[in-house]
N, C-alpha and C positions, 0 to 999 in steps of 0.2 A: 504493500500500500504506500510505504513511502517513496519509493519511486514513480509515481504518480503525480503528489503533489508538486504544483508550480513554485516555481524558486521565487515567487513576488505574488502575494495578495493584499488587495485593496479590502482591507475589512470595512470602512463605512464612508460612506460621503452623502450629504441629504442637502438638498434645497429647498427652502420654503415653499407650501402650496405657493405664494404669493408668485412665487418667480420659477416654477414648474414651467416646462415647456417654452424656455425662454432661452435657452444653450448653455444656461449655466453650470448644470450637471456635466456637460460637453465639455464646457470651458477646464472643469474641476479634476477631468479626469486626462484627457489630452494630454499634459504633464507627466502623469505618473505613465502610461503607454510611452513617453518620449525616451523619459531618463530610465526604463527598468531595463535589466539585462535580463531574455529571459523571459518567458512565459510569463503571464499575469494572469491572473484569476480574479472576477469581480462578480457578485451574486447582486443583482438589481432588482427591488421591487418598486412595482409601481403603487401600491398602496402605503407606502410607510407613512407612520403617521406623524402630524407638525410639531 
């Protein structure tokens, strides 16, 4: 099983309802895909709450 897991995950990033659907989440995450070396793993919902 450990050879599975990705050498970089993203445990949380949230944007307010307020600014949901606005590229913010994009903006927030763009960086960490830039600078990881390595696989990334990111589990996204779209429900989480504010």
């Amino acid at each position: 099983m450990i050879g599975n897991l990705p050498k970089n995950i993203l445990a949380y990033s949230a944007v307010h309802s307020d600014y949901q659907g606005k590229w913010f989440g994009q903006e927030l995450i763009q960086p960490a895909t830039r600078y990881s070396d390595g696989d990334l793993a990111l589990h996204n919902k779209e429900d989480n709450p504010d």
